[in-house]
FIPA-328559 format. One line per field, with one value per residue (C-alpha): residue number from 0; x, y, z; residue in one letter. Coordinates in steps of 0.25 Angstrom, whole numbers, plus 2048, in hexadecimal, padded with zeros to 3 digits. Example, Ala and Ser with C-alpha at 12.3 -4.5 7.8 and 13.67 -1.06 7.14 Angstrom:
nr 0  1
X 831  837
Y 7EE  7FC
Z 81F  81D
rest a  s
# end
This chain:
nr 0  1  2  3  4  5  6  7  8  9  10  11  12  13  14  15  16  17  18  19  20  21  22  23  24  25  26  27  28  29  30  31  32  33  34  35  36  37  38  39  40  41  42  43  44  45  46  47  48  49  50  51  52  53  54  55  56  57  58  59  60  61  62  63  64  65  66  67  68  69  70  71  72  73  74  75  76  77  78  79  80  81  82  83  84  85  86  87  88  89  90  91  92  93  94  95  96  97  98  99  100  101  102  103  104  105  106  107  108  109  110  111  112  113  114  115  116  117  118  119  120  121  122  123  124  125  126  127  128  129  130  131  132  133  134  135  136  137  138  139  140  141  142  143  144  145  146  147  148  149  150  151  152  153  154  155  156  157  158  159  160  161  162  163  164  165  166  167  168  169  170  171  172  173  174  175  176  177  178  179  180  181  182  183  184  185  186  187  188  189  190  191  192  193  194  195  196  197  198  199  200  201  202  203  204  205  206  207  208  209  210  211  212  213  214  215  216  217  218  219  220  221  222  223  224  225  226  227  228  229  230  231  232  233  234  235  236  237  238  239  240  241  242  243  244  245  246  247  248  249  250  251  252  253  254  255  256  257  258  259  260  261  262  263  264  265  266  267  268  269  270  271  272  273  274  275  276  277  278  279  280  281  282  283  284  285  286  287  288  289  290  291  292  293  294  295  296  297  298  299  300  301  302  303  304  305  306  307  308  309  310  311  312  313  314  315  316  317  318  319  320  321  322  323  324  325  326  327  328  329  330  331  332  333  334  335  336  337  338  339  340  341  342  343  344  345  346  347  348  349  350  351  352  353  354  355  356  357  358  359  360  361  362  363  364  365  366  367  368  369  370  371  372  373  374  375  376  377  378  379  380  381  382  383  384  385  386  387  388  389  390  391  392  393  394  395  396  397  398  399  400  401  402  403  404  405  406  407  408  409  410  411  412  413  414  415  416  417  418  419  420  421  422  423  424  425  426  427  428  429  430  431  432  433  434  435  436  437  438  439  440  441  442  443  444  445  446  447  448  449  450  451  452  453  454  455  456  457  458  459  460  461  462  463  464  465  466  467  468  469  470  471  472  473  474  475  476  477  478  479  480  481  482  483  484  485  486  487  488  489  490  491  492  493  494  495  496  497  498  499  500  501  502  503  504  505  506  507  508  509  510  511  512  513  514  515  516  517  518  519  520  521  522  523  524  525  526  527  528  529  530  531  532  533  534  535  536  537  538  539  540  541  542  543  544  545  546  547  548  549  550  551  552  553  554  555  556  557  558  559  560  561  562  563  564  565  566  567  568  569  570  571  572  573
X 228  21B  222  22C  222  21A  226  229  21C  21A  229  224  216  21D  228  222  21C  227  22F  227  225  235  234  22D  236  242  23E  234  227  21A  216  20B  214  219  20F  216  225  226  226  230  23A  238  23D  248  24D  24C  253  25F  25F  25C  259  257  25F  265  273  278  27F  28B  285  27A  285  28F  282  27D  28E  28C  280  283  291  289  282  28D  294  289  284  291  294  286  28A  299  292  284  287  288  279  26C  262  26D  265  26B  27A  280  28D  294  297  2A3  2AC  2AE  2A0  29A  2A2  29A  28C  28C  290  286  27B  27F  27F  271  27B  276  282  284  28E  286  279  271  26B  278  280  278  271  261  267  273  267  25F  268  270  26A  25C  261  26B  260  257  263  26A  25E  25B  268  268  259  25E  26B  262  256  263  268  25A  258  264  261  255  25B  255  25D  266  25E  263  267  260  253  254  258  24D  244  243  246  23A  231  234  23E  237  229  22A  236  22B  21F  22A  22E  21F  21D  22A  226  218  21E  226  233  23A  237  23C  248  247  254  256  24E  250  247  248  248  240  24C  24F  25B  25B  25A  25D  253  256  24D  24D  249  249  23B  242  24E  248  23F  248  253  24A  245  251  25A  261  264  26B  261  25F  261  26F  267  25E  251  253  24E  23F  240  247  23D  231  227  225  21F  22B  234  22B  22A  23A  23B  232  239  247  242  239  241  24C  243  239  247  246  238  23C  248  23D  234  240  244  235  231  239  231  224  21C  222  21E  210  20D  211  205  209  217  217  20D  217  223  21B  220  22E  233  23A  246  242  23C  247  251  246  244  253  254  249  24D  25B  254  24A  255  25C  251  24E  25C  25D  24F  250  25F  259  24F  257  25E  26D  271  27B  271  268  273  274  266  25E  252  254  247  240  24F  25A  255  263  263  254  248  23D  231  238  23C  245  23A  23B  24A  24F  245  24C  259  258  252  25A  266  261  25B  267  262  26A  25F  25D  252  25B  26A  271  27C  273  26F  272  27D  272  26C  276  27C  270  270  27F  27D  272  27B  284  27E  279  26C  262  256  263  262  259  25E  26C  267  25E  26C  275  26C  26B  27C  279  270  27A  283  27A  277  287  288  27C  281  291  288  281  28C  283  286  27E  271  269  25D  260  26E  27C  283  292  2A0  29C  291  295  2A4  298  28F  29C  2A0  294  293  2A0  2A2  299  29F  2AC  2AA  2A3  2AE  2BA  2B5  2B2  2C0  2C6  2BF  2C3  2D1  2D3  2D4  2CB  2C1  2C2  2BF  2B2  2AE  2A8  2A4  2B0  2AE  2A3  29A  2A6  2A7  299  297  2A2  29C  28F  294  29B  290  287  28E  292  283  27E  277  278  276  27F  283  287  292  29D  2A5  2A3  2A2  2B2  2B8  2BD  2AD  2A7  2B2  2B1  2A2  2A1  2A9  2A1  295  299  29E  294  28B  290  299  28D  284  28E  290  283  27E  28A  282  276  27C  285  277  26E  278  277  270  265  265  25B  258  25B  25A  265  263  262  255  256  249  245  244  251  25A  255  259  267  269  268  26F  27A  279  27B  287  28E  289  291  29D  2A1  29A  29A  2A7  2A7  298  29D  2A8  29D  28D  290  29B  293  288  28D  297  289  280  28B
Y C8D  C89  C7F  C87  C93  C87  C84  C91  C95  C89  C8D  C9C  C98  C8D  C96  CA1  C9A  C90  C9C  C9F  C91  C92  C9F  C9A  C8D  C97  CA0  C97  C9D  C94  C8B  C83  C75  C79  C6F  C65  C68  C6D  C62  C5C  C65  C66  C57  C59  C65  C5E  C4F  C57  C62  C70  C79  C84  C90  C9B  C97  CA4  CA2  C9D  C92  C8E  C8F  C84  C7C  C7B  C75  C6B  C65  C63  C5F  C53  C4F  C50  C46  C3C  C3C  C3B  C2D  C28  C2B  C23  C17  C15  C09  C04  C0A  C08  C0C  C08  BFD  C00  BFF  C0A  C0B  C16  C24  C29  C32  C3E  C3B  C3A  C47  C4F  C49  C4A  C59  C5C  C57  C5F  C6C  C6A  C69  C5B  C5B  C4B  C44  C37  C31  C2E  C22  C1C  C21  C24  C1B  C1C  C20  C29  C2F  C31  C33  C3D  C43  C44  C47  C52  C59  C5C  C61  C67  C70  C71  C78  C82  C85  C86  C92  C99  C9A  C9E  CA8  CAE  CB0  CB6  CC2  CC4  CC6  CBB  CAF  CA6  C99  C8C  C83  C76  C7B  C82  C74  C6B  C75  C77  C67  C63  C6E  C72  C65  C57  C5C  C63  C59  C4D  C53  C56  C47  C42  C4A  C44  C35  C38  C3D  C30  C31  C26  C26  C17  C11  C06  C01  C05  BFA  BF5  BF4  BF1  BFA  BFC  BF9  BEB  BF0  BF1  BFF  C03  C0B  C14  C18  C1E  C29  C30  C3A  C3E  C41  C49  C51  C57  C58  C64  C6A  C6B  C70  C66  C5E  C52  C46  C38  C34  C3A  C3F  C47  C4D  C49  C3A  C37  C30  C3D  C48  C40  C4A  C5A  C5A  C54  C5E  C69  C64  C63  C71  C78  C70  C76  C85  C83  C86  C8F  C99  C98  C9B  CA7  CA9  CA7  CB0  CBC  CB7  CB8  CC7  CCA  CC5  CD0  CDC  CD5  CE0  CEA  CE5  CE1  CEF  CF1  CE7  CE9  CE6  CDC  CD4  CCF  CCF  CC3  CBA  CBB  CC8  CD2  CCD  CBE  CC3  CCA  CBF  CB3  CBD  CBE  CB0  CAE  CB7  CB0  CA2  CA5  CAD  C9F  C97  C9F  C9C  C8D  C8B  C94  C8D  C7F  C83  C89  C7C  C77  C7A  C6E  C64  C6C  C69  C5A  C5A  C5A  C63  C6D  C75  C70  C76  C6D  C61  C5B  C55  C59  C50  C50  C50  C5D  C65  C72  C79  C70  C6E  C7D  C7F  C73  C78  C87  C83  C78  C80  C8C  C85  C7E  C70  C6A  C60  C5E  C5A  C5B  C5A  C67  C62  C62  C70  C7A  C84  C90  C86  C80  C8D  C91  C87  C88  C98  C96  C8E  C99  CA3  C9A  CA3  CA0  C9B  C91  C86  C84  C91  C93  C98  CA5  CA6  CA7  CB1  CBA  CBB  CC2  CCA  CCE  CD1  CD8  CE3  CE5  CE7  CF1  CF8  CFB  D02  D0B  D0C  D07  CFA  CF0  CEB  CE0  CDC  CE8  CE2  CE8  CE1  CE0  CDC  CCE  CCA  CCD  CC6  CB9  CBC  CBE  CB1  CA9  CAD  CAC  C9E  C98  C9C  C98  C8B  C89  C90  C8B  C7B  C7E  C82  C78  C6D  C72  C73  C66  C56  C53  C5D  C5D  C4D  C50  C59  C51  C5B  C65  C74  C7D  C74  C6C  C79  C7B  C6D  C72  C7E  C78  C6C  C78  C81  C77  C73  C80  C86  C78  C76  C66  C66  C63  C62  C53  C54  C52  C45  C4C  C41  C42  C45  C52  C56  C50  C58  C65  C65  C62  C6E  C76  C72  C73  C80  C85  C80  C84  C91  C98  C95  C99  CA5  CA8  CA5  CAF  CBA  CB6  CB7  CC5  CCB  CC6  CCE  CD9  CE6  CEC  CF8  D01  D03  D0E  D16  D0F  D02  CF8  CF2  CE2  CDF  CE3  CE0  CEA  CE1  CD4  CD8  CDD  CD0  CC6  CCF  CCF  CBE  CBF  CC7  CBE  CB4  CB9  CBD  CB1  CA7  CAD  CA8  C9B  C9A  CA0  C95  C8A  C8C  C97  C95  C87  C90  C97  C8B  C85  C91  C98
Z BFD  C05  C0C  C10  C14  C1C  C24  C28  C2A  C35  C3B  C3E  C44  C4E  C50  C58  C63  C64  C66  C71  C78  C77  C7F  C8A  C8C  C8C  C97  C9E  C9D  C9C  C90  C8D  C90  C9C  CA3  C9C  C9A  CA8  CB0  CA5  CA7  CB6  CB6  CAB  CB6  CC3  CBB  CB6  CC3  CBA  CC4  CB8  CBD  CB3  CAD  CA7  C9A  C9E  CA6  C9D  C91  C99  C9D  C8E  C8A  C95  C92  C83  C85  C8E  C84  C79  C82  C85  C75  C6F  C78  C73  C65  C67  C6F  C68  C62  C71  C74  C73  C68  C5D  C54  C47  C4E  C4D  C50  C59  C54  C4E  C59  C52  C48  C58  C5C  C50  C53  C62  C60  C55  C5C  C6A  C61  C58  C4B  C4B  C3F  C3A  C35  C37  C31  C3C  C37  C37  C41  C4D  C55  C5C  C6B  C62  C5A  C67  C73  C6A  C5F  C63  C72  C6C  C64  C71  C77  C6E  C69  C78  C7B  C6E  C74  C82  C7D  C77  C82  C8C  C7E  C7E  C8D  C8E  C83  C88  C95  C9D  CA4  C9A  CA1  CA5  C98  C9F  CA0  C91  C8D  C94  C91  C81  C80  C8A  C84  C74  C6E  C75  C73  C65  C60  C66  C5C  C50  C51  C51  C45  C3D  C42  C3A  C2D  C2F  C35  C3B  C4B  C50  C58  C4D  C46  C38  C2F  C21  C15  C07  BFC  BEF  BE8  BF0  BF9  C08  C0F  C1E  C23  C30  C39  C49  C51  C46  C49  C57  C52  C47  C4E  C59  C4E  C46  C53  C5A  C4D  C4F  C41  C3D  C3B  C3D  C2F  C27  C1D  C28  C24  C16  C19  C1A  C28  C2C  C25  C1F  C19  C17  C23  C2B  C23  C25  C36  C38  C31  C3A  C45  C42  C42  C4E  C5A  C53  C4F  C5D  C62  C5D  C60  C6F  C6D  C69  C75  C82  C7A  C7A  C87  C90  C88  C86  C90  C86  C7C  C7D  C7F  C70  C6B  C5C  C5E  C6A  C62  C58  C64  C6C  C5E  C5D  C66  C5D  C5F  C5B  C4F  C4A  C4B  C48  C3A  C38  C37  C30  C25  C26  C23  C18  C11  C11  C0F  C02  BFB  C00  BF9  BEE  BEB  BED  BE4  BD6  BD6  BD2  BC4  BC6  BC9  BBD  BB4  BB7  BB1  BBF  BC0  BC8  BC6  BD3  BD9  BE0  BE5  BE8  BF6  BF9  BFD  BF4  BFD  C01  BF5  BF6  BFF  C0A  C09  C06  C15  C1C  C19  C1D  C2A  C2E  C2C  C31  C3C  C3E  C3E  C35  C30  C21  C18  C0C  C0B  C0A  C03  BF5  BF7  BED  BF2  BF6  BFB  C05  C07  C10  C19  C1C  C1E  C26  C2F  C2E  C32  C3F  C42  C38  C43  C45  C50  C5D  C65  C5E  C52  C5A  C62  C56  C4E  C5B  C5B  C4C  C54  C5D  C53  C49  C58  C58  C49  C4A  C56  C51  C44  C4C  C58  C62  C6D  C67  C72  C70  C77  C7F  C83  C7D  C75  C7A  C75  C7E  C76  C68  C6B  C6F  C63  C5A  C5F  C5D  C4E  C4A  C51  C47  C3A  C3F  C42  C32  C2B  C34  C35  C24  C22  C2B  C23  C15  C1A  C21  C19  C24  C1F  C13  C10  C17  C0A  BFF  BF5  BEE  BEC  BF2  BF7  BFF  C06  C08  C0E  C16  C1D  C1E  C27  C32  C30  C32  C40  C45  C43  C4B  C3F  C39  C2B  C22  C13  C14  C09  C12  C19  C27  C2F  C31  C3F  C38  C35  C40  C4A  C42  C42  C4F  C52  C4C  C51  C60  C5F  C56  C60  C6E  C6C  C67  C71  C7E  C78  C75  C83  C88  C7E  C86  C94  C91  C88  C96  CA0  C98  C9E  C93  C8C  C89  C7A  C73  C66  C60  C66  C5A  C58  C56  C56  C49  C38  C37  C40  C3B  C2E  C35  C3A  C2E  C28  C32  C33  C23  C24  C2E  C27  C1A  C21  C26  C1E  C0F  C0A  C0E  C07  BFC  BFB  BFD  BF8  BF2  BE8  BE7  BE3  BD9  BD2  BD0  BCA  BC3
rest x  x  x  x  x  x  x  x  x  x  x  x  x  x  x  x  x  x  x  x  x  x  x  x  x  x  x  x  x  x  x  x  x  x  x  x  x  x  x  x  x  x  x  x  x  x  x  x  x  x  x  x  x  x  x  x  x  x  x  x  x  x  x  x  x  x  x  x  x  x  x  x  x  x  x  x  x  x  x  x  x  x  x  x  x  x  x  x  x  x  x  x  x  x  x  x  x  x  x  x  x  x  x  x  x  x  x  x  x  x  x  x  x  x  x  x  x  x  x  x  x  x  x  x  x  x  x  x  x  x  x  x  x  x  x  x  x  x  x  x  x  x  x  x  x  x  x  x  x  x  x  x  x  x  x  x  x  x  x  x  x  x  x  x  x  x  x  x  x  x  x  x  x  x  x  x  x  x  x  x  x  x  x  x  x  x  x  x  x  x  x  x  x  x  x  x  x  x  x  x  x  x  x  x  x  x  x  x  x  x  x  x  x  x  x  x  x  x  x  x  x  x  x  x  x  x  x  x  x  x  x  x  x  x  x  x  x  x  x  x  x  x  x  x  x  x  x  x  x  x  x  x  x  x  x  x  x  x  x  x  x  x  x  x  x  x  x  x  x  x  x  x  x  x  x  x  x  x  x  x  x  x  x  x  x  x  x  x  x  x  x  x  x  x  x  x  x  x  x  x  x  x  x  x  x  x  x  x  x  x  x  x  x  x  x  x  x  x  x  x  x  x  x  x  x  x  x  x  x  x  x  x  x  x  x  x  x  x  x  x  x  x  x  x  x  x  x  x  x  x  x  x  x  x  x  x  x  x  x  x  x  x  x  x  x  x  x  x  x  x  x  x  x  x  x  x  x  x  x  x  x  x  x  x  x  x  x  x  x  x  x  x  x  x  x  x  x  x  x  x  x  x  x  x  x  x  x  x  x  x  x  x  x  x  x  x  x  x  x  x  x  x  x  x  x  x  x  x  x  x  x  x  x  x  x  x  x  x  x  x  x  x  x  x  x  x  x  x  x  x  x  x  x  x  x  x  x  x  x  x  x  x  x  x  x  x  x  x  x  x  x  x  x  x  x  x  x  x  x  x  x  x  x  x  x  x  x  x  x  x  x  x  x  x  x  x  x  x  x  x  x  x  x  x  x  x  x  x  x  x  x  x  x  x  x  x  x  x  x  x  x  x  x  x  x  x  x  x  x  x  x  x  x  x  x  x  x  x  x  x  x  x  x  x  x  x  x  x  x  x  x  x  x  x  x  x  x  x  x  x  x  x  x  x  x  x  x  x  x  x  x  x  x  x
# end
């Protein structure tokens, strides 16, 4: 529990002024590296003609679609002619089309999904012209919607998507991803453009060892939220994740950003009422942190990860009574598919964060964890707003936000306001959208796969943990998220279409419709608060809003749980 405690611990105190720093890129006020970065983004303005003048959300929205459909384009001909390109001294040959399709669109969206190992199946210019490059700009454009989100309910300007996107990447993701990746090169992992050598083994055998640019990959991969790895069995591996320290370093990397997200959301809020405030010393005080309103949805989604937290270690920790009957001991809990240098502790953490962070990295392989166990994970990237990924995850929390306002409003018979803004049939036909978009991509890919031969040879394992595997590999995709369960035979065109499906739409549908909330919210006129104006910036609606993200969360989710990890649970304890 102490190392748990010592991670969060260290998250919260880096959180806050990140947050902040964050802030100040966002709406361009002074930092203390603007004698350095300014000058750099002055030249990355005038090679590439930003001129920097506000897009609106229609414009910015278009922008953001073209430039990433660029770069889908240009990556996914690196990925079908590498074995033509430089940087390829193991010889690799080219990618598969539709295995090409699903990896170039993964890494585009920050699922960073793979249905490759990429020792073997990517080249050095593949790992760095595509996969690094894609993790800068694909955490750059979550980032860049949610700055333009953010602005937009706080009633300033939605901002021009270019300069959101040089600005987070020249001055939070190079310099902090650079200082991660020193760090990971001395704990030991891999940083060389070296072909893969060969060694001899105690036992007298030959071995392949593969090496590569493995510490830049890996640092921009945490800090970013992106997942994947360089190795197929990921941050499992010691080149990958060498020590606690590593372990402790990548966690902290994964939570940094979504959280200061956050922070910053609370700060813009803040900024517009901060004379007010200051005059109420006691109160504004604890308003410089967070803001209100970024402290109640930072403790909403705290409350959402250590509930899950809590089950995934306690699970982990009381064993498997299959395994205790095999003659296994069980007393130190399950240790099934877990490194030993980092015990339930350290695994339980990892796999909360980096599925409610939606990073998709692994340090132990969620295939092997008990049924509680794996059940939180795939809920967390259900529910799609726990912390979630670099600016999506803030933006998909505030749409239950939106919706817990309307619920409370038709109780009381009020039209529902937030941020001093009525809430209207236009933005809750947009909030409805975005959060039923995500649960029907999971359970309408799922049910296609277990009622198509295509999909169904992709599943390896009978009964419920067939059909966990299953909801795991769309839920995954659709919540941008990467990891996996590894069970199935997905590198099929059936699975690599499918789930690039869901990861594009997943992606993209939600983010348009979002950034329409922000422009329709930043048009609004402000309404003077009244008696009966619901408060939602304290302890009362924080709790109202887990509860409704839970309730959502049962209503369209339960029975296909109950189908999977939960009849799993119960065939094993009962």
């Amino acid at each position: 529990m102490l190392q748990i405690i010592l991670t969060l611990a260290i998250f919260v105190i880096l959180v806050i002024p990140m947050g902040k720093y964050m802030y100040h890129i966002a709406t361009k006020q002074k930092t203390f590296a603007d004698k350095v970065f300014n000058p750099i983004d002055r030249f990355f303005y005038k090679i590439c003609g930003i001129k920097g003048e506000d897009m609106g959300w229609k414009k910015y929205a278009l922008t953001l679609l073209l430039v990433n459909g660029v770069m889908v384009l240009v990556g996914y001909g690196i990925l079908r002619l590498q074995d033509l390109l430089f940087l390829n001294p193991n010889g690799i040959s080219d990618m598969e089309p539709t295995l090409s399709f699903n990896t170039i669109i993964s890494f585009m969206t920050n699922t960073n999904l793979q249905h490759y190992s990429g020792e073997s199946g990517l080249s050095y210019a593949a790992q760095m012209c595509v996969i690094i490059f894609m993790m800068f700009t694909s955490a750059a454009t979550g980032y860049a919607a949610c700055m333009a989100f953010c602005r937009g309910l706080a009633g300033k300007k939605i901002g021009n998507f270019y300069e959101d996107m040089v600005r987070i990447t020249t001055r939070i993701l190079i310099p902090v991803s650079f200082l991660v990746g020193l760090l990971l090169v001395s704990q030991g992992t891999p940083q060389t453009l070296h072909a893969n050598f060969t060694i001899e083994t105690l036992e007298g055998n030959l071995q392949d060892i593969a090496v590569g640019p493995v510490a830049a990959l890996e640092s921009i991969k945490h800090l970013g939220t992106n997942g994947g790895g360089f190795f197929g069995a990921n941050s499992t591996t010691p080149f990958e994740n060498p020590t606690v320290i590593t372990n402790i370093a990548e966690m902290i990397s994964m939570m940094l950003l979504p959280g200061a997200c956050v922070v910053t959301f609370g700060h813009m809020l803040h900024d517009k009422k901060k004379a007010k405030q200051a005059e109420k010393a006691a109160v504004g005080s604890k308003k410089l942190i967070f803001g209100r309103q970024g402290a109640v949805v930072f403790g909403a989604m705290a409350i959402l990860f250590l509930v899950g937290l809590m089950i995934c270690y306690n699970s982990e920790l009381a064993g498997n009574p299959v395994i205790q009957d095999m003659g296994v001991d069980q007393t130190q809990g399950s240790m099934e598919g877990k490194e030993v240098r980092f015990g339930i502790p350290q695994s339980a953490l990892f796999t909360t964060v980096t599925t409610s962070f939606t990073t998709g990295t692994v340090n132990n392989m969620h295939d092997t964890l008990t049924p509680l166990g794996g059940l939180v994970p795939l809920l967390h990237m259900m529910l799609n707003c726990v912390f979630g990924g670099k600016g999506v995850g803030l933006m998909n929390m505030i749409m239950y936000v939106i919706l817990a306002v309307f619920i409370c409003g038709l109780m009381v018979g009020r039209t529902p306001e937030y941020l001093n803004k009525k809430i209207e049939g236009k933005e809750m036909k947009l909030v409805a959208l975005c959060i039923l978009i995500h649960p029907l991509l999971i359970l309408g890919f799922s049910a296609l796969a277990v009622a198509v031969p295509a999909g169904l040879e992709g599943i390896t394992n009978p009964g419920f943990h067939g059909l966990t595997q299953v909801l795991y590999e769309y839920a995954s995709s659709a919540a941008n998220n990467g990891s996996g369960f590894e069970g199935l035979a997905d590198n099929t065109a059936f699975w690599n279409v499918t789930a690039g499906l869901a990861m594009f739409f997943g992606r993209y549908i939600a983010i348009i419709a979002q950034l329409a909330i922000a422009g329709s919210m930043l048009a609004k006129k402000k309404v003077n608060e009244s008696v009966g104006t619901l408060r939602t910036d304290n302890v009362t609606f924080m709790i109202i809003l887990v509860f409704i993200v839970y309730i959502f969360a049962a209503l369209t989710f339960f029975p296909a749980l109950a189908l999977g990890p939960i009849a799993e649970h119960l065939s094993i304890w009962m």
